[in-house]
C-alpha positions in Angstrom: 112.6 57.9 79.8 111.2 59.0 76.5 109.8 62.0 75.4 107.0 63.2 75.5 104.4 63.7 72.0 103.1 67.3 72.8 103.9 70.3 75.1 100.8 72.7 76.2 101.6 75.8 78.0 102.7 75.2 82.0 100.0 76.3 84.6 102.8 78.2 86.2 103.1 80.3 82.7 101.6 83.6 84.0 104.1 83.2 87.2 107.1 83.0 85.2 106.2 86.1 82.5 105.7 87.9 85.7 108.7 86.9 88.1 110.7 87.2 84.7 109.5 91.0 84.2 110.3 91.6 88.1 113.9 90.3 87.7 115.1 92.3 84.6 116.1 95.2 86.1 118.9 92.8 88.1 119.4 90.7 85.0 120.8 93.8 83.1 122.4 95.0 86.1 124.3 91.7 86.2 124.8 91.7 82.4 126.6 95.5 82.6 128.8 94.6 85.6 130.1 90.9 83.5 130.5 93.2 80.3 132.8 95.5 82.6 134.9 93.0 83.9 135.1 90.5 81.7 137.1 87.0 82.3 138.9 84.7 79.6 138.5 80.9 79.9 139.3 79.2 83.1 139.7 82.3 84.9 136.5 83.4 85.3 137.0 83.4 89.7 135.0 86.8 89.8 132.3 85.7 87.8 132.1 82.5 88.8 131.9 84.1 92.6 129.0 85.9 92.1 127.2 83.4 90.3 127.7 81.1 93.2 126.3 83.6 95.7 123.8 83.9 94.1 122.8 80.4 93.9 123.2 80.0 97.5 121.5 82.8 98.3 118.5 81.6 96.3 118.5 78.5 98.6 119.2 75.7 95.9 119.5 72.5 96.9 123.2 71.6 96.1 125.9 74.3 94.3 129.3 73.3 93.7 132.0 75.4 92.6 135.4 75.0 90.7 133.7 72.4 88.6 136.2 72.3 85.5 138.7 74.9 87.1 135.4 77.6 87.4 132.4 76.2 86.8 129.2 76.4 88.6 126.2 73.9 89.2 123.2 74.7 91.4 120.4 72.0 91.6 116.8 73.4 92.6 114.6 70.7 93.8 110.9 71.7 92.7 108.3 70.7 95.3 106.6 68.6 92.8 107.7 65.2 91.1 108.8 65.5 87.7 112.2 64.9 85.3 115.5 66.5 85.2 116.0 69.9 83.2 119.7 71.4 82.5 120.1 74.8 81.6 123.6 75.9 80.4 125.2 79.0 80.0 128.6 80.0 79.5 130.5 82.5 81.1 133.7 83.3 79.6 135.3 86.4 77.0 137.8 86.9 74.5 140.9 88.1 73.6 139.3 91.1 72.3 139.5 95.2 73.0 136.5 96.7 73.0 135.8 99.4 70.5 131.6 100.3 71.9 130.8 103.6 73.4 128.9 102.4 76.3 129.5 103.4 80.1 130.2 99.7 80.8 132.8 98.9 78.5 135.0 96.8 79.4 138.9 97.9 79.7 140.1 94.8 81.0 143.6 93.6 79.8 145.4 90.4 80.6 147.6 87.8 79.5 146.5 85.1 76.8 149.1 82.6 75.4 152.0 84.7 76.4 150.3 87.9 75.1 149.1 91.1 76.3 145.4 91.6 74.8 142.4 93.6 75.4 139.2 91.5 77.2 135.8 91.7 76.2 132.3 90.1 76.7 132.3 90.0 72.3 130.4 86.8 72.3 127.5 88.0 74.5 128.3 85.3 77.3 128.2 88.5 80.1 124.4 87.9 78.4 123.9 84.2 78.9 125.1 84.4 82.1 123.0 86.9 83.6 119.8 85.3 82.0 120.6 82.1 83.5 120.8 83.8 86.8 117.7 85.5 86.4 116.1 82.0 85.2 117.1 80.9 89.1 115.5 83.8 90.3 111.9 83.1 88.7 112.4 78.9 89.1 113.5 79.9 92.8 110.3 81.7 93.7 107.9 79.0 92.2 109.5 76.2 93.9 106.8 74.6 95.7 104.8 74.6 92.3 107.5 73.5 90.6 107.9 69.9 88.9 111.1 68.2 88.9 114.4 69.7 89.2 116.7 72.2 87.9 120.0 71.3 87.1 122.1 75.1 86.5 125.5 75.0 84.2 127.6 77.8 84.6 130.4 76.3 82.1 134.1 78.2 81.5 136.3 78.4 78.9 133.6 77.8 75.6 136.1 79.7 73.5 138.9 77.6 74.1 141.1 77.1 77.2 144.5 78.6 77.0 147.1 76.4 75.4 147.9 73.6 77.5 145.3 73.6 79.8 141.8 71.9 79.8 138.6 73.1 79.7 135.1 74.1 78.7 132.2 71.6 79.0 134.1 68.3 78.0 135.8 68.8 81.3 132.5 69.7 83.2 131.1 66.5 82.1 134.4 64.4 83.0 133.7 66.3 86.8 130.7 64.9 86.8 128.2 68.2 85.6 125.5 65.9 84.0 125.4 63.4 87.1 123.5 63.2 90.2 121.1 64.1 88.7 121.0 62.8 85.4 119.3 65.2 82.9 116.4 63.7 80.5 116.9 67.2 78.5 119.3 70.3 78.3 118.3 73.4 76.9 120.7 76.1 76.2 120.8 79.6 74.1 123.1 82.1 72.7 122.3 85.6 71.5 123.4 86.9 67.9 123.4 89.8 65.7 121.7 87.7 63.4 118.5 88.1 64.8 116.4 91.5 65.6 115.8 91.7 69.2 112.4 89.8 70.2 113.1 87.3 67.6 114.1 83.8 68.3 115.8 81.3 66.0 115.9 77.7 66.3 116.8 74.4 63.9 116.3 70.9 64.3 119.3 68.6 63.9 123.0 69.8 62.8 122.9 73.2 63.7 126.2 74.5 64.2 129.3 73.5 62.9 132.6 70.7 64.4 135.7 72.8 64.6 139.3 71.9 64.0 142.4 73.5 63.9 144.8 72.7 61.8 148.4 73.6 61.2 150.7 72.7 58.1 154.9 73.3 58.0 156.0 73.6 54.9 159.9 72.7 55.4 162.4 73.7 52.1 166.1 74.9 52.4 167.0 78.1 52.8 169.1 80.2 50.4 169.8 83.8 48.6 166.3 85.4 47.5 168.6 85.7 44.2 169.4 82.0 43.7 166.1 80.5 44.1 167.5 77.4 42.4 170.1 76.9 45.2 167.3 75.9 47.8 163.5 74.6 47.9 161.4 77.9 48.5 159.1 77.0 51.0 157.1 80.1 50.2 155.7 79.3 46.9 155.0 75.8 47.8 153.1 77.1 51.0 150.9 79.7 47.9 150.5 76.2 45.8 149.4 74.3 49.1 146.6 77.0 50.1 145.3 77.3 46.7 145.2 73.2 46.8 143.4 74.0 49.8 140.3 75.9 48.2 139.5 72.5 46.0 139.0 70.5 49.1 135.5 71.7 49.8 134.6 72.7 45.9 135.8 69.4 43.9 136.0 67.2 46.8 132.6 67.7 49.1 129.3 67.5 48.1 128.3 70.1 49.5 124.5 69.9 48.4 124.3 67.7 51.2 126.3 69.2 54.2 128.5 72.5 53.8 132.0 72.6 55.3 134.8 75.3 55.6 138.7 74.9 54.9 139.7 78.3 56.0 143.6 79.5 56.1 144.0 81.9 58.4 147.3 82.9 59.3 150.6 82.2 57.5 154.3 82.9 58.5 157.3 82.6 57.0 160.9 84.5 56.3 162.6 87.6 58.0 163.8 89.1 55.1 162.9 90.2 51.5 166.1 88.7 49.6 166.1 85.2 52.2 164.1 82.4 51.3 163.4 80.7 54.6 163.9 77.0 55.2 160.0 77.0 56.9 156.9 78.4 56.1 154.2 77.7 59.1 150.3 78.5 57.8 147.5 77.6 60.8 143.1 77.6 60.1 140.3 75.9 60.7 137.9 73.3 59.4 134.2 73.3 59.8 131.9 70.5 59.3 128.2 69.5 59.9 128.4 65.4 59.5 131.4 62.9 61.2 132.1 61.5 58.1 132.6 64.5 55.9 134.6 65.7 58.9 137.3 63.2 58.9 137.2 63.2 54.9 138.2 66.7 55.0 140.7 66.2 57.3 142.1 63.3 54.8 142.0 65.5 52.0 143.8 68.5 53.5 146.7 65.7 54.7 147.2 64.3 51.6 147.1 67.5 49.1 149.5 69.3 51.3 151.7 66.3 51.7 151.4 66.0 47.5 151.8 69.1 46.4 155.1 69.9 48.8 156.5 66.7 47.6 155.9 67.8 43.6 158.2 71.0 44.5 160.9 68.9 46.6 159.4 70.1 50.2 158.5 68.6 53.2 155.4 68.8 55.1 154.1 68.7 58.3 150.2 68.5 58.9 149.0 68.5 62.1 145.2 68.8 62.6 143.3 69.3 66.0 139.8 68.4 66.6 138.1 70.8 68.7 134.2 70.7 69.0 132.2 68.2 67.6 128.9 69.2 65.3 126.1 70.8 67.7 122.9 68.7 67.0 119.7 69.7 68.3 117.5 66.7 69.4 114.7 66.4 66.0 112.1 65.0 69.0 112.8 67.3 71.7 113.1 70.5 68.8 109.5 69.2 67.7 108.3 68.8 71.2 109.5 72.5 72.3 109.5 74.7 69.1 105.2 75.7 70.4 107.0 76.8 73.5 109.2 79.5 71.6 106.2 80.8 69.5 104.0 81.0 72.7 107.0 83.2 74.5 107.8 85.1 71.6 104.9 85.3 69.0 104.6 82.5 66.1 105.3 85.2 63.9 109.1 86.2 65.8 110.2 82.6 65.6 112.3 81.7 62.2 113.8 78.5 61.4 117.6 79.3 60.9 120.1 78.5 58.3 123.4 76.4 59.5 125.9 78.1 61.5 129.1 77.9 60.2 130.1 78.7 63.9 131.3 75.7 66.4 129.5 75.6 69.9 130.9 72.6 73.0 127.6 72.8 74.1 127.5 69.9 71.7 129.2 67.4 74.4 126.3 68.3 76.5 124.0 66.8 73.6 125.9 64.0 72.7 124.7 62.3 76.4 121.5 64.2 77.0 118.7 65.3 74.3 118.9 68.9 73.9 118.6 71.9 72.4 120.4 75.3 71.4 118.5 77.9 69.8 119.2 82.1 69.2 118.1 85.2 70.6 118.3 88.2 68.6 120.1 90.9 69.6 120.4 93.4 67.2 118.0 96.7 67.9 115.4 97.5 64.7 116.8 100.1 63.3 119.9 98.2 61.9 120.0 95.2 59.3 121.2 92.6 61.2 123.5 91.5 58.5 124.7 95.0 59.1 125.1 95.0 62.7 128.9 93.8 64.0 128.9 90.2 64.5 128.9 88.4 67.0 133.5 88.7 67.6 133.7 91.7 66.6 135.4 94.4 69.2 131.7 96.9 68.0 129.4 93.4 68.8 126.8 95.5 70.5 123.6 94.2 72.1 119.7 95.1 72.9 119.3 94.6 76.3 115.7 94.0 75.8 116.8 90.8 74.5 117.6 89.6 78.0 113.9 89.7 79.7 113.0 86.7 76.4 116.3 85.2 77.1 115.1 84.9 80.7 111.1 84.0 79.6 112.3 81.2 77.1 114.2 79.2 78.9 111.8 79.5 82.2 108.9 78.3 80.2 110.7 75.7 78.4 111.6 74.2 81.7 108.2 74.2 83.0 106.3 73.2 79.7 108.6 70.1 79.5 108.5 69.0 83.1 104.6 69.2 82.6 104.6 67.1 80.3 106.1 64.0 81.5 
């Protein structure tokens, strides 16, 4: 099915604005109580459970649970023919503790990869979550009027499942999240600090960034901090490999045509300050917007660690991890839907946005189904959002006045396109 040329506004536009207004008092109150009890990835069983009952008690057609350990998919059946729409939204936190002064913040503490840490909604997912409930609420009440169906993605784990487990929306698709019924589109969103609240940001193709992990094991041989020339100092070699590591990107990628990112981020080696150690372990990430550059980079980072610990007598170990691939937003379906965003927010509060250097899986979602993944802003307009703690960040504080156009965006978008088939 292809798409269509143009988009004009839905004749259930009026409906939605007003079933949208109606349900924001809920939305936040669903937003506050996620932010206060926040889940990591693949244990989001409370969240998860109220999601679900809400579904059900909406009447959907179909909701399964425990898709991809967690997950959540509702299907509402409009009472009109029409295509397939997927909405996403993810619904999981991070290993974060929360430093913001509000009455909902979250004290949550767990266990993460054998560690005691501090949880916290510092992504905004409590956000996406709630808005995609309230999305079922409006789509709910103009059934009968509505064309086609709704396919709802409550996905886990987006910021990585624990360490040996699996996860996040690759798994969601492998249970079968995009089948019966197949979707002709996906839409999904994510708010940002980026942005001033009531503004929305959106970009045709490569968007947001393929992340990788990598680690590198610098092995030497271990001997008296004073008689460096008895050993191999894996130290100093692992300093010559990381400043190796900066050339990648600025001699090796042109990056007039796509940035990338070659980021060390941790480093550990030694117990002692007269021992040089027989390992140094450093671990970071890779960041690409284009397959190819992506495994050049990850060819170049081999081969200069490998080189540059063999010059000093070393070893090496290079072990790189692909992770999410690039997040490309549908040119066509961008095109089609971009009027929508301007009619929900104002022409004037929609921006086309640089690249993210950021890494999303809702880009296994696109890589079957057309779709698209734009920004709400978040940040109230008093404060720069360059200024405002990013999106990660233990003070990540958000407008909840971004939630109602959260809610409003993705309801019309769903209509607009399902009227235009």
């Amino acid at each position: 099915m292809s798409l269509p040329t143009a988009v004009s506004p839905s004749t259930l536009a009026a409906s939605i604005d007003a079933a949208a207004q109606a349900a924001e008092e809920k939305v936040i109150a669903w937003r506050r109580d996620f932010h206060e009890h926040p889940e990591l990835g693949n244990r989001e069983v409370r969240t998860a459970a109220i999601v679900a009952e809400h579904l059900i008690a909406l009447g959907l057609d179909d909701v399964r649970t425990r898709v991809a350990h967690t997950g959540v998919v509702g299907v509402l059946k409009g009472g009109l023919p029409g295509p397939v729409v997927a909405l996403r939204a993810d619904m999981d936190g991070l290993p974060v503790s929360e430093e913001v002064d509000v009455p909902f913040a979250s004290k949550a503490r767990t266990e993460w990869n054998g560690e005691q840490v501090g949880v916290m909604h510092a992504c905004g997912h409590d956000c996406h979550t709630a808005i995609l409930m309230g999305v079922a609420t409006v789509l709910a009440g103009l059934r009968a009027q509505l064309r086609g169906t709704v396919k709802f993605i409550f996905q886990p784990a987006e910021e990585m499942p624990p360490r040996g487990e699996e996860g996040g929306a690759k798994m969601m698709i492998q249970e079968g999240a995009l089948q019966d019924p197949t979707p002709n589109a996906i839409f999904g969103l994510h708010v940002t600090s980026r942005l001033h609240v009531g503004e929305l940001g959106y970009r045709p193709g490569p968007t947001m960034a393929s992340s990788d992990r990598f680690s590198i094991t610098v092995h030497g041989r271990q001997t008296h901090g004073a008689a460096p020339w008895l050993g191999v100092d894996p130290i100093v070699t692992s300093a010559q490999v990381i400043l190796g590591l900066q050339t990648v990107v600025s001699r090796g990628i042109d990056i007039a045509r796509e940035p990338a990112v070659v980021t060390v981020g941790m480093i550990k080696g030694g117990v002692r300050e007269n021992i040089i150690p027989d390992n140094v372990e450093m671990r970071g990430t890779i960041r690409t917007f284009d397959e190819g550059m992506r495994d050049d980079v990850h060819e170049r980072v081999t081969t200069l660690a490998e080189a540059v610990s063999r010059g000093s007598k070393a070893g090496c170990t290079v072990c790189i991890e692909k992770n999410y691939p690039v997040t490309v937003n549908d040119p066509a379906l961008t095109g089609l839907m971009v009027p929508t965003l301007q009619r929900v927010a104002g022409a004037e509060h929609v921006q086309l946005v640089p690249k993210v250097t950021g890494s999303e899986d809702f880009s296994y979602f696109q890589q079957l189904v057309p779709g698209l993944f734009f920004f709400v802003g978040a940040t109230r307009p008093d404060v720069e959002p360059g200024k405002a703690p990013a999106n990660h960040s233990p003070r990540f504080h958000v407008d909840e006045r971004s939630l109602l156009l959260g809610v409003r965006s993705l309801a019309h978008l769903v209509c607009d396109f399902a009227e235009a088939r």
